[in-house]
PLY file of the C-alpha trace (Angstrom):
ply
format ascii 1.0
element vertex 124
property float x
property float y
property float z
element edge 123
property int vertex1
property int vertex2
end_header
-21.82 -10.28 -40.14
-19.78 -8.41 -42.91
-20.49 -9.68 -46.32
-17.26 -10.59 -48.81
-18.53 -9.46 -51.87
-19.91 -5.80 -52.89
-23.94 -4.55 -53.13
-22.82 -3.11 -56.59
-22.48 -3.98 -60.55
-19.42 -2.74 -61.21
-17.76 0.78 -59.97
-14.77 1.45 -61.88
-15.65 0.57 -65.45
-12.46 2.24 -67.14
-10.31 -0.35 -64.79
-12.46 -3.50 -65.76
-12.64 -3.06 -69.61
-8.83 -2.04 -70.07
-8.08 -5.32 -67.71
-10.45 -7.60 -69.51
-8.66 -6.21 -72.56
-5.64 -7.18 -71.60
-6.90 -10.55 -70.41
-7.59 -11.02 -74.03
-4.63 -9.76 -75.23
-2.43 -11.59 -73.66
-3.92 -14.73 -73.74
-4.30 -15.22 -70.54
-6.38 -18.85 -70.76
-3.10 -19.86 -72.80
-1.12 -19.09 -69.62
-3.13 -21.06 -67.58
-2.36 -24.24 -69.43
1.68 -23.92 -67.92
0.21 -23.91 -64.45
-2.29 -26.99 -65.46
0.79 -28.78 -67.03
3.07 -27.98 -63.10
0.08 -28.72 -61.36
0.65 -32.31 -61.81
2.93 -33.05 -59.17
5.14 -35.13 -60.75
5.49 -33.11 -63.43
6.36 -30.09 -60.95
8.88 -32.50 -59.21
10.45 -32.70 -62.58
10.80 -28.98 -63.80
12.24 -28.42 -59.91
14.94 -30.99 -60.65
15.55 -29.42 -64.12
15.67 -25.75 -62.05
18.33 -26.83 -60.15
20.01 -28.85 -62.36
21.03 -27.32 -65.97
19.89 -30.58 -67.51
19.48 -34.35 -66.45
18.95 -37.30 -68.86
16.00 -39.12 -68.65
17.23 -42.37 -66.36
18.36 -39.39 -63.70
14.44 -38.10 -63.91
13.22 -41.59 -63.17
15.08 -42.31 -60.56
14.08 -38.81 -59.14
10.91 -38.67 -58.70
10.91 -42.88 -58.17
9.14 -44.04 -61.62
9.89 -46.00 -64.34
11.93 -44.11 -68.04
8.58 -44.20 -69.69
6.90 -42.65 -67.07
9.49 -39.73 -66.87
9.56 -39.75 -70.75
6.04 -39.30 -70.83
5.85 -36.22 -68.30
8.72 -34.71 -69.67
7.55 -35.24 -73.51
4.32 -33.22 -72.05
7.02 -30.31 -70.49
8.31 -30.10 -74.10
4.87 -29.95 -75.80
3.80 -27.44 -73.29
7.21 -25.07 -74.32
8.18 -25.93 -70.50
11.20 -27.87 -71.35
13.69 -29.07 -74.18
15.90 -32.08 -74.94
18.63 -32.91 -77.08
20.19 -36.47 -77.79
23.64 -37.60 -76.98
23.78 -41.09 -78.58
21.22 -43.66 -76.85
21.02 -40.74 -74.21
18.25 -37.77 -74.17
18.89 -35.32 -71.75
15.97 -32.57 -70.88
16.65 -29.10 -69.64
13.80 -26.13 -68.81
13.04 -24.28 -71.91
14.90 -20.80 -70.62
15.05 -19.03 -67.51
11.40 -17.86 -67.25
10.16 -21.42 -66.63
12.66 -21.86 -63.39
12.17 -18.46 -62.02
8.73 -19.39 -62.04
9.08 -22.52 -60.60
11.29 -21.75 -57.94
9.63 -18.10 -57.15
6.70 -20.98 -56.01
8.63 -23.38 -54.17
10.48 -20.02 -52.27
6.84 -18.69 -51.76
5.20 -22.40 -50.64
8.06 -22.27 -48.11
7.47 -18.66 -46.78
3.99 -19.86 -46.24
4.58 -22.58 -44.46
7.35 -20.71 -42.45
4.66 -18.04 -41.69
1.90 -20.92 -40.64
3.61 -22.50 -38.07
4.75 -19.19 -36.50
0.94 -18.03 -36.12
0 1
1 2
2 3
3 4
4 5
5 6
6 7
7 8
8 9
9 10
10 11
11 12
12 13
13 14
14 15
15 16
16 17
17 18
18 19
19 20
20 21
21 22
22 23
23 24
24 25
25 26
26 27
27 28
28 29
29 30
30 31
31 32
32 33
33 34
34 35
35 36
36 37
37 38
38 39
39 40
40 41
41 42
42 43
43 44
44 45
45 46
46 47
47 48
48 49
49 50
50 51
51 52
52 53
53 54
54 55
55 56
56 57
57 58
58 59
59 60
60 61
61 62
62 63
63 64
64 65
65 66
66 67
67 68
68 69
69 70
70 71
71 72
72 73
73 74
74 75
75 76
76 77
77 78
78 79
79 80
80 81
81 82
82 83
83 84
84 85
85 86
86 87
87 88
88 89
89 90
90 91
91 92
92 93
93 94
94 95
95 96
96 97
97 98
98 99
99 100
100 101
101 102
102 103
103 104
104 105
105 106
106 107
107 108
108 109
109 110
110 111
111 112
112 113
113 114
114 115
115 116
116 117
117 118
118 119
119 120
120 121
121 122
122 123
């Protein structure tokens, strides 16, 4: 049976240092904390709504994703604090949009690609 990993240390050296470099450089662990912060799926269910809608207030969100203001106050106060999402204040109102474009390409380039997946799954 074929194994899945190599029988060597490491082959291309020039490729693995100017990668790791870049790793660093980029801050790539940093990154990682915007897909920790959509991994929750409420959360996710929230920046979706906020993708395709320019901005909802925070009694919309609720009733969204079926929970109560606090609850969508507190996931979208955790959007914010991760640069995900933004808010501004229209009298007793706060309404919450995604933080720029970046955040709903990237959330709909996974919804488009969790659907291709699932269209390619159940035609196998």
């Amino acid at each position: 049976m074929a194994k899945d990993n190599c029988d060597v240390t490491c082959i291309h050296r020039d490729k693995v240092d100017r990668i790791k470099s870049e790793i660093t450089d980029h801050s790539i662990p940093d990154v990682g904390m915007i897909f920790k912060a959509l991994a929750d799926p409420t959360r996710l269910k929230i920046a979706y709504a906020l993708a395709m809608e320019a901005e909802l207030c925070v009694c919309d969100v609720a009733n969204i994703v079926e929970g109560s203001n606090a609850t969508a106050s507190h996931h979208l106060r955790h959007l914010k604090k991760m640069g995900l999402a933004k808010y501004r204040k229209e009298g007793k109102l706060a309404y919450y949009s995604l933080d720029d474009d970046h955040v709903r390409q990237l959330v709909e380039l996974a919804v488009t690609h969790h659907k291709e997946m699932k269209e390619h799954v159940t035609s196998i």
